[in-house]
N, C-alpha and C positions, 0 to 999 in steps of 0.2 A: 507515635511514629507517623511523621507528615508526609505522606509522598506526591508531588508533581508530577503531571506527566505536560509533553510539550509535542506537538504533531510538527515538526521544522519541513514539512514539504513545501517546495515553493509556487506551486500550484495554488490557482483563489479559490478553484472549491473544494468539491468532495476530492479527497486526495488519498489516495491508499496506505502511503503511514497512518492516516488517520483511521482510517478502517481498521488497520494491525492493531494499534493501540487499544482501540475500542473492544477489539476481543480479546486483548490479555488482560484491559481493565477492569473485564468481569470476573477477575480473582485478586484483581488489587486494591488495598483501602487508598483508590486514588485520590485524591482532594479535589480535583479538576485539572482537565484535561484544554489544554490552551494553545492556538496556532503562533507559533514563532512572526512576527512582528516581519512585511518586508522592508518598510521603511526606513529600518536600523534604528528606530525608539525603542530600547530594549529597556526602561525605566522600570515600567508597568511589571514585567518579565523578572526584572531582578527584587524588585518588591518583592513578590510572590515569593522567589527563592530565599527571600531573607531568613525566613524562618521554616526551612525545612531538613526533613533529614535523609530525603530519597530523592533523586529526580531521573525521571527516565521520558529518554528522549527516542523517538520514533524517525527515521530521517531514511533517503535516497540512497541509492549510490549514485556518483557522476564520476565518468572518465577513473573509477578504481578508487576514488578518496571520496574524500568530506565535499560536499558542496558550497562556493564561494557564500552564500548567506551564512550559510552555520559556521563557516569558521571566523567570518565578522561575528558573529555571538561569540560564541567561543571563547575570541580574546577580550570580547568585553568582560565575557561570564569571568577569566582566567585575574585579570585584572581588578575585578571587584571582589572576589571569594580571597585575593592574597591581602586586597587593601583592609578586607574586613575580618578577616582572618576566620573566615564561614569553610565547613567542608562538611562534606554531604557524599554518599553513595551515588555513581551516575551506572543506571546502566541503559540498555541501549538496543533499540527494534529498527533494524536497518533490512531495507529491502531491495531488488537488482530486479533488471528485466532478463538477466541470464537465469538459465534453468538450474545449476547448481548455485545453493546458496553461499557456498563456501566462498566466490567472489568478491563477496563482502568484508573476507580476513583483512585484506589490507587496511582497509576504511577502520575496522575496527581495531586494529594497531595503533592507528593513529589516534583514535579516542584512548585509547591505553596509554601511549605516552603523554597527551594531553593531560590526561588524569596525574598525573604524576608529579609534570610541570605546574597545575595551580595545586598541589597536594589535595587532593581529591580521590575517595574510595573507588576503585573500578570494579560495580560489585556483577560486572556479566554483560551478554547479549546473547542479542539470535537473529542469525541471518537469512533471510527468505530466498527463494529462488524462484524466478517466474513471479514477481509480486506485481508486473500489470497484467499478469493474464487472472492471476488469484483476484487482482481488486474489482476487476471484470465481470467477472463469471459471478459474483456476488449477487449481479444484477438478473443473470440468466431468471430465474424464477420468478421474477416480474416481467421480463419479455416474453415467458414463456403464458404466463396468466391473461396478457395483453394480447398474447394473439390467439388463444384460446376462446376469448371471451369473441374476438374480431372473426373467428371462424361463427361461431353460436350463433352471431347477430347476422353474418351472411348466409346464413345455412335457414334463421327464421325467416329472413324478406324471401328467400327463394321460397320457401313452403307457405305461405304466405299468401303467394299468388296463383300455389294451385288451387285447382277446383275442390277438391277434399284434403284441406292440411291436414298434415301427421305430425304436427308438434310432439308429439310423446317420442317418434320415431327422433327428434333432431335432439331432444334432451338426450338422448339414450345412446346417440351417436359420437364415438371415440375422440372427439374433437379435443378433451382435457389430456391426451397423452403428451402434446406437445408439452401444457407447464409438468406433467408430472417428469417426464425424459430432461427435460431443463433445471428441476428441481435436483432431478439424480443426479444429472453431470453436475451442480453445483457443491452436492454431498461429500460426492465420491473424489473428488479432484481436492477440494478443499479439507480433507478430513485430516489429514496429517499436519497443515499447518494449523488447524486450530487446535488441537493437541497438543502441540509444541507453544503455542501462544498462552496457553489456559494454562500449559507447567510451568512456565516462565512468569504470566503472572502472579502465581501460587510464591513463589519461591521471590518474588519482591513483595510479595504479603504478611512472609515469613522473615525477611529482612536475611534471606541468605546471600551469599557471595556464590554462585555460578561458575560453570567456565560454560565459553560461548559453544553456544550449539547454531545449527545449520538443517534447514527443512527445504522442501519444497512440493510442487503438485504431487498428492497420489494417485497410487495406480495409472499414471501417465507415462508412459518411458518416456524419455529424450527425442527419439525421433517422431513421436504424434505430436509433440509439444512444437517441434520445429516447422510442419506442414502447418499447424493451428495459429502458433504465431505470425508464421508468415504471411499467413491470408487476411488476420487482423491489422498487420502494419501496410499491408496494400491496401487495403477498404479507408484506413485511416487514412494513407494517402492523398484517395483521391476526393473521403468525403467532409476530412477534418480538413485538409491541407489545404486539400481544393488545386491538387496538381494531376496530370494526367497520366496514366497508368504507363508509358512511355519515357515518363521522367526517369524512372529508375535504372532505364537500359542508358540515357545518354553518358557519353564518354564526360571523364572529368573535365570541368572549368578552371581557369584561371582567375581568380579574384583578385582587385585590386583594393590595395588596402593601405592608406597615406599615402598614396603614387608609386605604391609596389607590388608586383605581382604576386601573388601567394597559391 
């Protein structure tokens, strides 16, 4: 039993489908794990597919569907599996920046019918919720080491220059609660979805058919999630975006678009 797995985010690097996959693939006999092509050379891509018997694809949500690259796959994928008359298991790790996972039904309908149209097994999925705050918070435990370490090393120059250093005093000093409290929040929030990733890889290792299940942060309710996210989409604002904290009160614009208003 050959299985594929495909990270289809359209993002160039580390991209959080890829992170999902990567933890349900450590209960899958995955064969390798490969980023969807944005060029639209999908050659390489259907090579691979030629001879397998699983493929599970990792992908976004955009605006409630499939996103424009993957459904240019799609119809290539749909177009090659009829001409070749290949059919294979698809299932399917889709993720939403909304807090309920279930967001992702629609999206995942539509890989259902798709599955149907190139006769193709639709053996499951699972729908994340919160999947850029999950892909995030991954990192928390290396911010929190880094600034741990960044306390330690200002805490020696200070002792340093007194007259009698207490180095034993600065080792001894609470400064690693930061990674260990970053370590937790990255446990405790994240515990549900990798449980849910680890049973869904199990169960394409096992070569069952599923029906789709739906996760997202634990022990978070909905409203800590809303204050949390919303201070990360300001910060990104103004430190990714590079706009000013003011942008987001201006009233809406009219854009011109082929010499029309929009």
């Amino acid at each position: 039993m050959k299985t594929l797995c495909i990270d289809a985010s359209s993002k160039k690097g580390a991209s959080n489908s890829g992170y999902f996959i990567k933890v349900a693939s450590r209960k899958m006999n995955c064969e390798e794990i490969i980023r969807l092509p944005r060029n639209k050379k999908y050659d390489d891509v259907l090579n691979k597919i030629s001879d397998i018997d699983q493929l599970v694809i990792a992908l976004p949500l955009y605006v409630d569907g499939i996103p424009s690259h993957v459904l240019m796959f799609l119809e290539r994928l749909e177009s090659y599996c009829i001409e070749n008359q290949k059919s294979f298991k698809l299932y399917v790790i889709a993720n939403c920046g909304f807090y309920e996972g279930e967001q992702t039904s629609i999206m995942l309908d539509q890989l259902k019918c798709f599955c149907k149209k190139a006769d193709l097994i639709y053996g499951g999925a699972i729908g994340i919720g919160a999947g850029e705050m999950l892909g995030f918070i991954r990192y928390l435990p290396m911010i929190g080491l880094v600034i741990s370490l960044i306390a330690y090393i200002i805490a020696f120059i200070i002792e340093a220059f007194h007259q009698s250093p207490d180095f034993i005093h600065v080792l001894l000093s609470p400064h690693y609660l930061t990674f260990l409290i970053q370590t937790g929040l990255t446990i405790i929030w994240s515990y549900k979805s990798w449980f849910k990733l680890l049973s869904f890889g199990k169960a394409v290792s096992e070569e069952k058919t599923v029906s789709n299940t739906y996760t997202t942060l634990s022990f978070c309710p909905k409203c800590l999630f809303i204050v949390i996210a919303s201070i990360f989409w300001y910060l990104r604002l103004i430190f990714v975006h590079k706009k000013s904290f003011t942008t987001m009160f201006n009233k809406e614009q009219n854009y011109v678009f082929k010499g029309k208003s929009i």
